[in-house]
N, C-alpha and C positions, 0 to 999 in steps of 0.2 A: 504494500500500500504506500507505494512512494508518495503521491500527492494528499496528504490530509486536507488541504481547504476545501469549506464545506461537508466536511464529512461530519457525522453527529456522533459523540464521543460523550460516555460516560463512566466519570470518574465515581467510587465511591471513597470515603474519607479521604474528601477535598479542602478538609477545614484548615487542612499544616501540612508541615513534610512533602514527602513525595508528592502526595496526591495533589499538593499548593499548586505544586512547583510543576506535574506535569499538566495542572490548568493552565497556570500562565503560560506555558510555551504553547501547547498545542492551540490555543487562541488566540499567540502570533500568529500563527501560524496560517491561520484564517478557517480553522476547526468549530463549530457550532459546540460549546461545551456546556455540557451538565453535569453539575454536581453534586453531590450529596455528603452530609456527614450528620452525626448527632448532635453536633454542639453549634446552636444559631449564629452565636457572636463570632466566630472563629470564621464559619462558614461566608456568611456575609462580608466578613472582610476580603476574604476569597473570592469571591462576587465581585464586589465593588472594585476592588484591582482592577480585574479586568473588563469592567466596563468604563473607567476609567481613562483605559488606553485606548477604545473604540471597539473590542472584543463581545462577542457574543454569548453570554452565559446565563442559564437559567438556571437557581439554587432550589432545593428539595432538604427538608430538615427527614432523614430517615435515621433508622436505628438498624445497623447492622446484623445488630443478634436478634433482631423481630423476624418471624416469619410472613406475617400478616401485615407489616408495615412494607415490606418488601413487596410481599404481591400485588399491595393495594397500590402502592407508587407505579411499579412496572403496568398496570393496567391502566392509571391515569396518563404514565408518561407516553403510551403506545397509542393511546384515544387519541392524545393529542398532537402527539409528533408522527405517528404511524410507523417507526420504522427508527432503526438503531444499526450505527456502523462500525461503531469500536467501543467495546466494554472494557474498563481495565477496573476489575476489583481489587484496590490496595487497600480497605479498611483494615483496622486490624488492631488489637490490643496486647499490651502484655503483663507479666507478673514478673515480679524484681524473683533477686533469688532466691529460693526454697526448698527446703526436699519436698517429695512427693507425699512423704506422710504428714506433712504440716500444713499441707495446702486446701482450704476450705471448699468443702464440695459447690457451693454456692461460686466463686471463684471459677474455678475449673470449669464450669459449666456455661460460664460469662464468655470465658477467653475460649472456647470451644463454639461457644454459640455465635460470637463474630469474628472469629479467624478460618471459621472452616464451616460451619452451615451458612454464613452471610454468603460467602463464595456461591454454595452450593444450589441457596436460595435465588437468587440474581442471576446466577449461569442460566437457570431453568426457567428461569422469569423472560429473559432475554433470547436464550436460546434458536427457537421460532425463528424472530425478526431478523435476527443474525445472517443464519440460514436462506432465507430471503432476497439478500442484499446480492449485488453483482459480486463485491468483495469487501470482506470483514475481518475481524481482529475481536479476538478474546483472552485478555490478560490477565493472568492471576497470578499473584503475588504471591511466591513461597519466600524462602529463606534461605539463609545458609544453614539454620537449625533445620530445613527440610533435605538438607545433605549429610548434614554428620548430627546425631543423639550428641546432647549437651545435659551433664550433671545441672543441678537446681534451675535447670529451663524443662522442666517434662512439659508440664501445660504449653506452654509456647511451639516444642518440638513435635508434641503428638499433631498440635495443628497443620504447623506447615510441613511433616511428611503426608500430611492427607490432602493437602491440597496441592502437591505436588503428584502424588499417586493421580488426583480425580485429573489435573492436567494432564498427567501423562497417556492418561488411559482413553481420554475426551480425545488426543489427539488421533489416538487409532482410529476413535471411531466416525470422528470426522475426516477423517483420511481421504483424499483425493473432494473434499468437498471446496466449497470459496471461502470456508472460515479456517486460517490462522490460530494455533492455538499455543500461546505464551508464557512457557513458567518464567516466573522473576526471583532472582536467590540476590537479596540484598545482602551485600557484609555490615559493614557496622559503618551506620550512617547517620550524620547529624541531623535528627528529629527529634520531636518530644516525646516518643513514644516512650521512654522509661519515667522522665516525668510525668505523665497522664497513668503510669500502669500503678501496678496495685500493689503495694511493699509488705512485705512480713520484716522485715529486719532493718538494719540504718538506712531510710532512704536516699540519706543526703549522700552517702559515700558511695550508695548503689549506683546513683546518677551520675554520680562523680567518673568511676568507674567505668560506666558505658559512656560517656562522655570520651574517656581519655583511651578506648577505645576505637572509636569512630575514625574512620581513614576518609570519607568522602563527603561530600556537601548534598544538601538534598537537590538543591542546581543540579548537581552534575551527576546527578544521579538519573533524575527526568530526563536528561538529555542522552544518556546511556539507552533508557528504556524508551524512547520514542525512536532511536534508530533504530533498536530493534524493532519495532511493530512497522516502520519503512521501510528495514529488508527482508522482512516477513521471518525471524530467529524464533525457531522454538523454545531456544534454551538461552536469557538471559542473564549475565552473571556480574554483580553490580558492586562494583570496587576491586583494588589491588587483595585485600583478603582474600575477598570470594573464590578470588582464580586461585591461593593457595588452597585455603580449605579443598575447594572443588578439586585440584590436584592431589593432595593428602588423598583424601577419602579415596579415589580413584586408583592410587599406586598402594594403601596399604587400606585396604575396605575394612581388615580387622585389625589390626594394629594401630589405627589412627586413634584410638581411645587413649592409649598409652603415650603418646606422643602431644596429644592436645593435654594430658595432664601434665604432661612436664615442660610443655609452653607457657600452662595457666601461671606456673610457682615461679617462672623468668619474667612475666607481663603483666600478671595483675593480682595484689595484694588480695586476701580473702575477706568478706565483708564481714565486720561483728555483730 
């Protein structure tokens, strides 16, 4: 999909981060963009950016882990647009770090219900129109935790191996069709997602941490993942980490547990 202008393009959490940042480009760009996130205030500034600049963008307050707010949007937004060219689901939440047995089943069911049924919800909601189109783009947003099992990220990694699995498995079976289908494995990128996530232990050092972490800008991140969906890549992979991790997992599929625990004790102090 070399040429996005005019193509109708739906972001969901567009409120920050990636999701901002691949509003504002793909609206240079001369992209019809819709947006959505759960938080009004954040969203509307998201908005207002880009209309601002002369940019096309209509805002929707939806809640990612609803199943019912999803469908009900996808049915308004189809009444009224008829038709959807590029889906890129980036919503997504997290939990600081935790074991597995500390982690509140309320919790766990949060960060499951909009990192991996929001996907699942909006894929099927969209799906159809997709399908439809002369040619289409459907992005979803895994991780680098959807490549390699990460200690006190289970919630977070059960997601994105699932929404990597549903990507990979949607693309067989859209195989030889007009829709494009897009895993995205971010490394560690400056957003607020650990700020915004849910802390069992010091949050301020946990933010700290992923902060001093972060190798990429959410700029240049958007700008990674919209060349992808213009040279039609199934397999995105978003910053200098990711292409390690991606390499690790690859040359040692079982050994890389061993090796990432003895990077954690050289890179990052353990949180009290």
């Amino acid at each position: 999909m070399k040429n996005l202008q005019g193509k109708k393009i739906l972001i969901t959490g567009a409120g920050s981060g990636m999701g901002r940042q691949l509003a504002y480009q793909l609206s240079a760009m001369g992209a019809k963009v819709f947006i959505t996130d759960i938080n009004p205030q954040t969203l509307n500034e998201t908005a207002e950016a880009i209309k601002a600049k002369g940019g096309e963008c209509r805002q929707y307050i939806v809640d990612s882990g609803n199943q019912q707010a999803i469908e009900e949007f996808a049915a308004n937004y189809l009444r009224d647009e008829q038709y959807l060219d590029v889906l890129i689901n980036n919503a997504g939440m997290a939990i600081g770090e935790v074991h597995l047995t500390e982690v509140k089943d309320e919790h766990l069911r949060r960060v499951v219900d909009v990192n991996m049924w929001g996907v699942v919800h909006f894929t099927r909601a969209f799906l159809p129109s997709l399908l439809s189109r002369p040619e289409a783009s459907l992005v979803n947003f895994s991780s680098v935790f959807g490549l390699a099992g990460v200690k006190t990220q289970i919630p977070y990694t059960i997601t994105k191996f699932a929404v990597r699995g549903l990507t990979e498995a949607l693309r067989m079976e859209l195989y030889n069709t007009n829709v494009t289908v897009t895993s995205v494995h971010p490394g560690g990128i400056a957003t607020n997602i650990a700020r915004n996530g849910i802390h069992y232990k010091n949050a301020e050092q946990s933010i700290a941490r992923f902060d001093k972490m972060t190798r990429t800008t959410a700029e240049k991140a958007a700008t990674i993942i919209i060349n992808g969906i213009r040279t039609k890549k199934t397999k995105v992979l978003v910053g200098p980490d990711a292409y390690v991790i991606d390499w690790i997992v690859r040359l040692f599929p079982v050994r890389y547990t061993g090796i990432f625990l003895w990077l954690e004790k050289r890179l990052a102090p353990p949180i009290d």
